[in-house]
MIKE-576623 format. One record per residue: x, y, z of N, C-alpha, C in turn; residue number from 0. Coordinates in steps of 0.1 Angstrom, whole numbers, padded with zeros to 4 digits. Example, Ala and Ser with C-alpha at 12.3 -4.5 7.8 and 13.67 -1.06 7.14 Angstrom:
% MIKE-576623
+-------+-------+-------+-------+-------+-------+-------+-------+-------+-----+
|    nx |    ny |    nz |   cax |   cay |   caz |    cx |    cy |    cz |   i |
+-------+-------+-------+-------+-------+-------+-------+-------+-------+-----+
|  0132 | -0057 |  0078 |  0123 | -0045 |  0078 |  0132 | -0033 |  0078 |   0 |
|  0128 | -0022 |  0071 |  0137 | -0011 |  0071 |  0129 |  0000 |  0079 |   1 |
+-------+-------+-------+-------+-------+-------+-------+-------+-------+-----+
% end
This chain:
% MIKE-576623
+-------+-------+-------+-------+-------+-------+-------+-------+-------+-----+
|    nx |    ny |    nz |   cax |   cay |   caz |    cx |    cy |    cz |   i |
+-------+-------+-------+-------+-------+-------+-------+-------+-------+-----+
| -0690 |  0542 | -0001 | -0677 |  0544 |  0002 | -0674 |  0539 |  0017 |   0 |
| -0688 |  0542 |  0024 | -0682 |  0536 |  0034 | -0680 |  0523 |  0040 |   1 |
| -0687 |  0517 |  0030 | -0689 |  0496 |  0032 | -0672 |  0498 |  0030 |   2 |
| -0666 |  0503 |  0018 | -0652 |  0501 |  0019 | -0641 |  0504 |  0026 |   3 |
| -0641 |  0512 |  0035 | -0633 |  0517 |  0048 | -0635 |  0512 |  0060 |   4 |
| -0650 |  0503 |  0061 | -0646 |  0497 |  0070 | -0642 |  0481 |  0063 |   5 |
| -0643 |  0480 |  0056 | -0637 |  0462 |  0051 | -0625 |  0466 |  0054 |   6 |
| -0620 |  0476 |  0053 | -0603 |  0480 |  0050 | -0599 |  0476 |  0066 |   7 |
| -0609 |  0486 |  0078 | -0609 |  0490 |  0088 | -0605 |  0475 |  0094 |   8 |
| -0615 |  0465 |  0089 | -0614 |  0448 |  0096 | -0606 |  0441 |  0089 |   9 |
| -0598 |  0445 |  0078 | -0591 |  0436 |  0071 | -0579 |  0443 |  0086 |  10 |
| -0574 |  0455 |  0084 | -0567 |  0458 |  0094 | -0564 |  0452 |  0105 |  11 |
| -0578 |  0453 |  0111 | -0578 |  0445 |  0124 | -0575 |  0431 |  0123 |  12 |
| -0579 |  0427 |  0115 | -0576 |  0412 |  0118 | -0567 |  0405 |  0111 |  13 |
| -0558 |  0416 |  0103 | -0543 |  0413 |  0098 | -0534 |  0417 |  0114 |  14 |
| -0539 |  0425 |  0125 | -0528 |  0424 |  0131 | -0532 |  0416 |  0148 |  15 |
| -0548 |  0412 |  0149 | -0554 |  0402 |  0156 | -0548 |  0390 |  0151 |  16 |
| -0553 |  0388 |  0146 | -0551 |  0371 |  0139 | -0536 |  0367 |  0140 |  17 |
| -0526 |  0375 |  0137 | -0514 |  0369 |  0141 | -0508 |  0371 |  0161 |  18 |
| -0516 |  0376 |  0162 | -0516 |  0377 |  0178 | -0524 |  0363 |  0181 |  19 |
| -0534 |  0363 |  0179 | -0538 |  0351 |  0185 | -0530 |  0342 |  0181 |  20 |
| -0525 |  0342 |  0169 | -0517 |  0324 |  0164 | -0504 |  0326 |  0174 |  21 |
| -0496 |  0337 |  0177 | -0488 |  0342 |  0187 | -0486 |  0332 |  0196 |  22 |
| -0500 |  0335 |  0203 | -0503 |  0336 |  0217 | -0507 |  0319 |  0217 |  23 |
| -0513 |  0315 |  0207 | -0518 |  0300 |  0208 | -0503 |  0296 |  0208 |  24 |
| -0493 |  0291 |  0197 | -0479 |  0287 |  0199 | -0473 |  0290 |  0208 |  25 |
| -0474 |  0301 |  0217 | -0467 |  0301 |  0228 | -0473 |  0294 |  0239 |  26 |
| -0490 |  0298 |  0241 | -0493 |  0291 |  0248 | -0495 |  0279 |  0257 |  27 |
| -0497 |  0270 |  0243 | -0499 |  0254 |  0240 | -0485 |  0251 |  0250 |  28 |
| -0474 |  0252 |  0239 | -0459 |  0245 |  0249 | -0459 |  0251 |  0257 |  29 |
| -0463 |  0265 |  0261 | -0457 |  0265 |  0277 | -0465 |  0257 |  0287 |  30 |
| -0479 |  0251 |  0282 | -0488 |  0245 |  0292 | -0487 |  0229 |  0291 |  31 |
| -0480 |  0226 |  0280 | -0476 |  0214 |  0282 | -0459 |  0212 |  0288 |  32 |
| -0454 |  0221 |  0286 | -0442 |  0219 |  0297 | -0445 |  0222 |  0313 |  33 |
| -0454 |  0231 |  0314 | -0456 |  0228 |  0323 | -0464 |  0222 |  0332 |  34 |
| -0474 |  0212 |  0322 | -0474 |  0198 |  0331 | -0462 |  0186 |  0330 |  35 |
| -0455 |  0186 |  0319 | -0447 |  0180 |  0321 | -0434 |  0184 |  0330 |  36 |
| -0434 |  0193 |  0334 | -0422 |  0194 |  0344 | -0433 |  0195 |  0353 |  37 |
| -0443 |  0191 |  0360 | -0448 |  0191 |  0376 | -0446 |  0179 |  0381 |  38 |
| -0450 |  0172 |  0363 | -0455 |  0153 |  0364 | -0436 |  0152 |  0372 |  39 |
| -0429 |  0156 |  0363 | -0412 |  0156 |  0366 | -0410 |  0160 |  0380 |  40 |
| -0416 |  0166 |  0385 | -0414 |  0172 |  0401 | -0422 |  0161 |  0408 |  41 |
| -0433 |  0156 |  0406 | -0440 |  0144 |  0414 | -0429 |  0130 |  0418 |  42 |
| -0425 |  0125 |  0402 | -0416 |  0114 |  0404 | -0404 |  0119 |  0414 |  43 |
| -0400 |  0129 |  0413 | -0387 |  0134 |  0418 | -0386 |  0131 |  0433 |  44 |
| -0402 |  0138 |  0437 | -0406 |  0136 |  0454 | -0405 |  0126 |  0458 |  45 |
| -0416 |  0114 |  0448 | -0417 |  0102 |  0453 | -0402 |  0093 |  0451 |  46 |
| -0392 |  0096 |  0442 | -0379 |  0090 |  0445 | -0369 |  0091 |  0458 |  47 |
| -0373 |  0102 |  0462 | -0368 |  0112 |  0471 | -0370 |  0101 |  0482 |  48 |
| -0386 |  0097 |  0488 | -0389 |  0099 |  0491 | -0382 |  0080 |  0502 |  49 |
| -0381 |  0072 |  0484 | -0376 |  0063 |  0486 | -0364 |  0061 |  0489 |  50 |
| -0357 |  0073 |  0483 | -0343 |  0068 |  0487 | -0342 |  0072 |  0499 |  51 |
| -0350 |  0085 |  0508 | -0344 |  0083 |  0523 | -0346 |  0071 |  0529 |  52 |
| -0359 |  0064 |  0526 | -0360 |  0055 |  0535 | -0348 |  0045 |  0530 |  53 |
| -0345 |  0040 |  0519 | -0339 |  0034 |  0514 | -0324 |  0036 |  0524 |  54 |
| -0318 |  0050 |  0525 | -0311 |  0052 |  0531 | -0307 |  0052 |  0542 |  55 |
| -0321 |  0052 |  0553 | -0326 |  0049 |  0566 | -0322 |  0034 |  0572 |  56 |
| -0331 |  0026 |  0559 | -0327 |  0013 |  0558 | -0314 |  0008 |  0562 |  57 |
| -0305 |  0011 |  0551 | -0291 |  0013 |  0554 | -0283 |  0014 |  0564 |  58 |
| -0285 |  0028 |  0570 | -0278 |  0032 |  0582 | -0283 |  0021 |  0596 |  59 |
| -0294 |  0019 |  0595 | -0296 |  0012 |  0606 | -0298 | -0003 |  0602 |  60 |
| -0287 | -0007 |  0592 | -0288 | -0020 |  0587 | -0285 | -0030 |  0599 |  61 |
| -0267 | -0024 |  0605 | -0266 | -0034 |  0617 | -0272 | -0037 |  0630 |  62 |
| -0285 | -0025 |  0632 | -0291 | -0027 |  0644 | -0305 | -0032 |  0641 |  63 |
| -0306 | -0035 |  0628 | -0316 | -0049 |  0625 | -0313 | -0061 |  0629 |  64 |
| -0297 | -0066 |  0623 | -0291 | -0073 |  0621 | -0290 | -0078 |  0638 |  65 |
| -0288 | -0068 |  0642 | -0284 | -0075 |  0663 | -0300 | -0076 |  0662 |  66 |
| -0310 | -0074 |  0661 | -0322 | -0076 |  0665 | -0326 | -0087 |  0662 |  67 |
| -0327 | -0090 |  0650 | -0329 | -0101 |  0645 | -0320 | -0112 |  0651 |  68 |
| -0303 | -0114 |  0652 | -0300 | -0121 |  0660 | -0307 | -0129 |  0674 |  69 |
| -0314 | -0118 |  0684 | -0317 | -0116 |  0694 | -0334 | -0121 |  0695 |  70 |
| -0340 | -0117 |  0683 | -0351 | -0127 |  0681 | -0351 | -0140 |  0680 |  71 |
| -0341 | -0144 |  0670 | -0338 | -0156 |  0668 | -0334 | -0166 |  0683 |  72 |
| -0326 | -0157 |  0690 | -0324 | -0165 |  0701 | -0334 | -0167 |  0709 |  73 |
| -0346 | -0157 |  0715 | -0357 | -0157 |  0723 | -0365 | -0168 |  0713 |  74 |
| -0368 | -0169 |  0700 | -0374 | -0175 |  0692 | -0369 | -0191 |  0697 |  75 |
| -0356 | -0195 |  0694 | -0353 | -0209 |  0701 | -0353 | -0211 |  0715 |  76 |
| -0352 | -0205 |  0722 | -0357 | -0207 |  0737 | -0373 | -0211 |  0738 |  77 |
| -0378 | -0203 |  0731 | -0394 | -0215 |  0732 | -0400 | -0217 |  0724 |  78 |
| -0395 | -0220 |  0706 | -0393 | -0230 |  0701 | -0384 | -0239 |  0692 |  79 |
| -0386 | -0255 |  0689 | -0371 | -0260 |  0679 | -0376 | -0255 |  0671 |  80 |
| -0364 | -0251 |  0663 | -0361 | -0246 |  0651 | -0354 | -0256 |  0643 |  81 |
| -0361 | -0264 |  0637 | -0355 | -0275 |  0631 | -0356 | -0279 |  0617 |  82 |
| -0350 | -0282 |  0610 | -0355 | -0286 |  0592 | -0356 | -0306 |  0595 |  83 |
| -0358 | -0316 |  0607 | -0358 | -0326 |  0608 | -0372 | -0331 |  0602 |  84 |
| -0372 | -0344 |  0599 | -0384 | -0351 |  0595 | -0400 | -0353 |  0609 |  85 |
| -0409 | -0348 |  0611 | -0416 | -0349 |  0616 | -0415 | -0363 |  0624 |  86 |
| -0418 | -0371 |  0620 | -0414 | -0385 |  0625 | -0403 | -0388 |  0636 |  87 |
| -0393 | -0380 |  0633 | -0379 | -0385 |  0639 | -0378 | -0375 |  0649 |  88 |
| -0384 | -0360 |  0646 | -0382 | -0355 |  0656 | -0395 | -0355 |  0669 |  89 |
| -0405 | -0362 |  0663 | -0414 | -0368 |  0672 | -0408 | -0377 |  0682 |  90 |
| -0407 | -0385 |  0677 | -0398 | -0401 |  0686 | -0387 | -0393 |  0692 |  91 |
| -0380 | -0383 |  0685 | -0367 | -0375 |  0699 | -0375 | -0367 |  0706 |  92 |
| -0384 | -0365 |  0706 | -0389 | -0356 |  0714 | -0395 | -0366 |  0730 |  93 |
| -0400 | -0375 |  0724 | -0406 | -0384 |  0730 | -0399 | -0390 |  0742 |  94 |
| -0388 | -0398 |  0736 | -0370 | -0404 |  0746 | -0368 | -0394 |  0750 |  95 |
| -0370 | -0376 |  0749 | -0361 | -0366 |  0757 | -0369 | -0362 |  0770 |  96 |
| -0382 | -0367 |  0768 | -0392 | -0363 |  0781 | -0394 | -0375 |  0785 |  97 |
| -0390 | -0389 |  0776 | -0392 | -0400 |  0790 | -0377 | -0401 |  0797 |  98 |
| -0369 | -0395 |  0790 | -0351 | -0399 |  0797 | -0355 | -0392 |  0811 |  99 |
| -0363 | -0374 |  0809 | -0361 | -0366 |  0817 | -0371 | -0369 |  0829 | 100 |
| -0380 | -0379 |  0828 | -0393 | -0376 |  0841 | -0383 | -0395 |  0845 | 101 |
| -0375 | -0401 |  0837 | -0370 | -0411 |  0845 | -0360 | -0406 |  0856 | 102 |
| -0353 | -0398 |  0850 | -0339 | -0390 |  0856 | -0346 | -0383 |  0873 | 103 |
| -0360 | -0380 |  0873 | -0366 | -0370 |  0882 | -0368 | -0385 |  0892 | 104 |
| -0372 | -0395 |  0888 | -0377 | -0412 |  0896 | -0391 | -0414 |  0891 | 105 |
| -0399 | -0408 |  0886 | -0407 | -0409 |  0883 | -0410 | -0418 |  0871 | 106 |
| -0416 | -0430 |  0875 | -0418 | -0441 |  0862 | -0429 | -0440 |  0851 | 107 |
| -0425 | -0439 |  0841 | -0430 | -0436 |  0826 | -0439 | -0452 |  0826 | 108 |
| -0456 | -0453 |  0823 | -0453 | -0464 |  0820 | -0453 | -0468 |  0804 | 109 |
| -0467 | -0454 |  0803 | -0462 | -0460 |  0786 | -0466 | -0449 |  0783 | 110 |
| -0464 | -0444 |  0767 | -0461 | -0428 |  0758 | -0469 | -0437 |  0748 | 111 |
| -0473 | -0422 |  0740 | -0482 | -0422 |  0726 | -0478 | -0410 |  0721 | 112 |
| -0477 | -0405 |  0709 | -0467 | -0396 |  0699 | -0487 | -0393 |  0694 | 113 |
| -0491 | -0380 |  0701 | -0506 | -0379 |  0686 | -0503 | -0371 |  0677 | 114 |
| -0513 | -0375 |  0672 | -0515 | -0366 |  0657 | -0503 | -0348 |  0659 | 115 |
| -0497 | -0347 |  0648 | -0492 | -0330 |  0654 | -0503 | -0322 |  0641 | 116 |
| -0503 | -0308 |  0652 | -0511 | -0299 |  0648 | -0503 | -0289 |  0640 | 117 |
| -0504 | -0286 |  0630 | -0503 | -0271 |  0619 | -0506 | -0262 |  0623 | 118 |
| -0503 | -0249 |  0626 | -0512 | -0236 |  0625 | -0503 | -0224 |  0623 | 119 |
| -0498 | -0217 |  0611 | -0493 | -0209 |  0604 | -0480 | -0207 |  0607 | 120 |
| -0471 | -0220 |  0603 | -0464 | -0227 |  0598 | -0455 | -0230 |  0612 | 121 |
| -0462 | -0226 |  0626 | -0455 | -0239 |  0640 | -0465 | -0249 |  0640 | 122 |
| -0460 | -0261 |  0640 | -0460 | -0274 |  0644 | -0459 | -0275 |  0652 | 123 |
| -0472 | -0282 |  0659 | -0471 | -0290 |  0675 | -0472 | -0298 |  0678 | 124 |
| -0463 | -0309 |  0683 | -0464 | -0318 |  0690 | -0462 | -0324 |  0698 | 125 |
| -0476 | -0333 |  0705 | -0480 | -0336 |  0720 | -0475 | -0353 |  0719 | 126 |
| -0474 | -0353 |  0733 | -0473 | -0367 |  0741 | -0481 | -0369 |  0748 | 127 |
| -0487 | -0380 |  0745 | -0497 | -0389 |  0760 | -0489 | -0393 |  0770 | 128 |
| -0482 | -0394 |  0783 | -0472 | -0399 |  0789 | -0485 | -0402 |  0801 | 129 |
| -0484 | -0416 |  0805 | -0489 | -0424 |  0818 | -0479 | -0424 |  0824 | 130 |
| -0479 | -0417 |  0838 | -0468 | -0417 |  0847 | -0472 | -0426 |  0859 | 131 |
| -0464 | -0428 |  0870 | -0465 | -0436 |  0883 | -0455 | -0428 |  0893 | 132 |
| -0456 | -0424 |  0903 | -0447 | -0421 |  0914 | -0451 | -0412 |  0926 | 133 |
| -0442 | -0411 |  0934 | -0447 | -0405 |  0945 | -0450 | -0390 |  0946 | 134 |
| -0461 | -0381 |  0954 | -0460 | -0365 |  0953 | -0449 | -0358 |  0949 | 135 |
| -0436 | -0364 |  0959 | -0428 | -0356 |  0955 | -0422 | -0359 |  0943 | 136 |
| -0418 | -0368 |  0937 | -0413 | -0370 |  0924 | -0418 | -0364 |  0912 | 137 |
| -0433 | -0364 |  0912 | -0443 | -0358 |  0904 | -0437 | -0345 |  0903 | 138 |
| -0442 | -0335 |  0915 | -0436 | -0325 |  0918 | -0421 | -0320 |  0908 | 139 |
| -0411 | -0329 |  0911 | -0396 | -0326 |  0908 | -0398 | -0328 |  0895 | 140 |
| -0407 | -0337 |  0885 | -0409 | -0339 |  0874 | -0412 | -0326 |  0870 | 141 |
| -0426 | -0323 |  0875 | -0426 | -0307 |  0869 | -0418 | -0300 |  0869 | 142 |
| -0413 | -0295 |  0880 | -0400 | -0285 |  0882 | -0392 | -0283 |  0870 | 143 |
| -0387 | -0299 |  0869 | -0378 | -0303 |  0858 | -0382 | -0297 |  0845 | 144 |
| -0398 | -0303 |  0843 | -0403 | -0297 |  0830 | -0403 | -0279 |  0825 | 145 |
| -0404 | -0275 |  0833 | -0404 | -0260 |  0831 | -0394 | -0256 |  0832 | 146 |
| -0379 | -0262 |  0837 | -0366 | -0255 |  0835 | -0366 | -0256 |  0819 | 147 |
| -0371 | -0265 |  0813 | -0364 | -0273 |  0797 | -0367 | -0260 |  0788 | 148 |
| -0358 | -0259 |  0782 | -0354 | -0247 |  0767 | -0352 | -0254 |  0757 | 149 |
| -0359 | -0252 |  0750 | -0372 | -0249 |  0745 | -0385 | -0252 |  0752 | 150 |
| -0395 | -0238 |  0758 | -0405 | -0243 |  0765 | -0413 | -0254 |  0760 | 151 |
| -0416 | -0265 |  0769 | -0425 | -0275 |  0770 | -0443 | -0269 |  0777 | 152 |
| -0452 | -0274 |  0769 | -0462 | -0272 |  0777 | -0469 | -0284 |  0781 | 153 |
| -0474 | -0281 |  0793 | -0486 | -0292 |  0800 | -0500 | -0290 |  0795 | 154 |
| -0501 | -0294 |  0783 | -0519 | -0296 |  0780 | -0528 | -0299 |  0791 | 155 |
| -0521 | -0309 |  0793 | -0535 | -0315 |  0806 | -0528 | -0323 |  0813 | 156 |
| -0534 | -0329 |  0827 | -0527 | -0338 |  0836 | -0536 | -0338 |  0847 | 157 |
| -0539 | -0352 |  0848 | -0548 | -0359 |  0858 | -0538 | -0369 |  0870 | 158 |
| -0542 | -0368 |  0882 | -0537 | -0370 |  0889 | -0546 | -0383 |  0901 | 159 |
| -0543 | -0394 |  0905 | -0548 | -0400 |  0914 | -0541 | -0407 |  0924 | 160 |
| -0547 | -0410 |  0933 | -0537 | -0421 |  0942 | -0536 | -0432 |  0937 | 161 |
| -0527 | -0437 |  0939 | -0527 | -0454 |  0931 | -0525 | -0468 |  0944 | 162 |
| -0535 | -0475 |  0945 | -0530 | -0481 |  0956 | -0537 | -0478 |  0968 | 163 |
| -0534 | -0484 |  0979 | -0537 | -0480 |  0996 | -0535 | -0469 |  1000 | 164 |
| -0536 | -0462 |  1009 | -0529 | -0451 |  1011 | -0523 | -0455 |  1026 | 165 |
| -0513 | -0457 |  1030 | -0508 | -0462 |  1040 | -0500 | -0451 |  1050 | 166 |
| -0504 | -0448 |  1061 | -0502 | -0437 |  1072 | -0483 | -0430 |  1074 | 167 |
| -0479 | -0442 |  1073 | -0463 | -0437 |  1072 | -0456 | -0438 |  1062 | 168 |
| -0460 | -0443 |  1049 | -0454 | -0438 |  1038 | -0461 | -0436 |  1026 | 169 |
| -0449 | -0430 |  1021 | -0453 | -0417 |  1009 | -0465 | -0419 |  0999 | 170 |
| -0479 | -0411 |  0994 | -0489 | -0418 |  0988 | -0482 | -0418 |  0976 | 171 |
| -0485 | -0426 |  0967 | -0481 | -0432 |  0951 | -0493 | -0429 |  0943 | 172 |
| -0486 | -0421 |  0936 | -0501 | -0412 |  0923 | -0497 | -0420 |  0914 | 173 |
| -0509 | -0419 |  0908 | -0505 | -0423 |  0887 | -0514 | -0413 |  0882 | 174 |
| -0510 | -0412 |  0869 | -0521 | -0405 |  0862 | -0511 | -0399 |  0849 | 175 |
| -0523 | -0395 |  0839 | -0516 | -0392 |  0830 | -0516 | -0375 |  0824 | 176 |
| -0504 | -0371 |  0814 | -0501 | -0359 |  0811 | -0497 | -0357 |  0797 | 177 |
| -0501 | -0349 |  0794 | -0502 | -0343 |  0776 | -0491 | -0332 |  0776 | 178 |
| -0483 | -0336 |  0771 | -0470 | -0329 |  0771 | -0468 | -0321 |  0758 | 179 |
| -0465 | -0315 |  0752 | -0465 | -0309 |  0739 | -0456 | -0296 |  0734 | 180 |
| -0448 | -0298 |  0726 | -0437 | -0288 |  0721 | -0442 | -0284 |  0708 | 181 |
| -0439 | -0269 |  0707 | -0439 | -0262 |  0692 | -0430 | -0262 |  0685 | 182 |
| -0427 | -0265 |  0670 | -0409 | -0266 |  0666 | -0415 | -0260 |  0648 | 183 |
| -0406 | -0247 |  0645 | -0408 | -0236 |  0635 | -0395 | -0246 |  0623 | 184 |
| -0399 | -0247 |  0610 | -0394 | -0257 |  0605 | -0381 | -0244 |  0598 | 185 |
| -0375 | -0247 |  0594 | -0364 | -0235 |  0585 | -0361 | -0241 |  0571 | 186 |
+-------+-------+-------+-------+-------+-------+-------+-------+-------+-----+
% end
């Protein structure tokens, strides 16, 4: 009799176990998958958040990019052309604008060579060989000249000699030659 009161005893129990556990599993399960799915939902939320302030940051300070950028752009062409011209053409202008300018100083050009221009992450440089002839001071005023010019010009190199006698009461006469060379950002 007593094998049979307790079968009764565990039938009992686990008629009112057994639906507790299935209870407890159905409830369980969804609430643990909602709640990773609303954390995952809280993640994107942050990281949208996160973008739209900057996004909105962006925004607000859109026109004081806008004057910046202006302001680069201009420091940017003061030392270098900003040109979409053909290499070639703006070589040879480059060339007539530094022999106009060392004629304009007195200083005699005798003869120019356009070299090879140089590439290097996406400014372009290009040099002049210029053979000059004239007196200290002209040389001199030459340079001067050259370093007012806008868009900066640079002096690669420049060799300098007397040319001639040197004669006690007038002015010695140099020659020599100078590698002149401009950077120009293509658009």
């Amino acid at each position: 009799m007593v094998p049979a009161t307790r079968a009764i005893a565990v039938s009992r129990f686990s008629a009112l176990i057994l639906p507790m556990f299935v209870l407890i599993f159905f409830i369980s399960v969804p609430g643990y998958i909602l709640f990773s799915f609303n954390s995952r939902i809280e993640k994107e939320i942050e990281q949208i958040n996160v973008r739209y302030s900057r996004q909105k940051s962006l925004q607000v300070s859109g026109p004081d990019f806008t004057k910046s950028l202006a302001e680069a752009n201009v420091e940017l062409q003061k030392r270098l052309y900003v040109t979409s011209i053909d290499l070639n053409k703006f070589s040879n202008e480059f060339q007539e604008s530094i022999k106009s300018m060392l004629l304009g100083t007195g200083v005699e050009v005798i003869s120019t060579i356009i070299l090879p221009a140089k590439t290097d992450g996406g400014v372009e440089e290009v040099t002049v060989d210029i053979r000059i002839e004239g007196t200290y001071e002209k040389i001199y005023n030459a340079l001067e000249s050259l370093s007012s010019h806008s868009p900066r010009l640079f002096v690669r190199s420049m060799s300098l000699q007397s040319a001639g006698a040197i004669k006690p009461k007038e002015p010695v006469r140099m020659s020599g030659n100078m590698k002149i060379s401009v950077q120009r950002i293509l658009q």
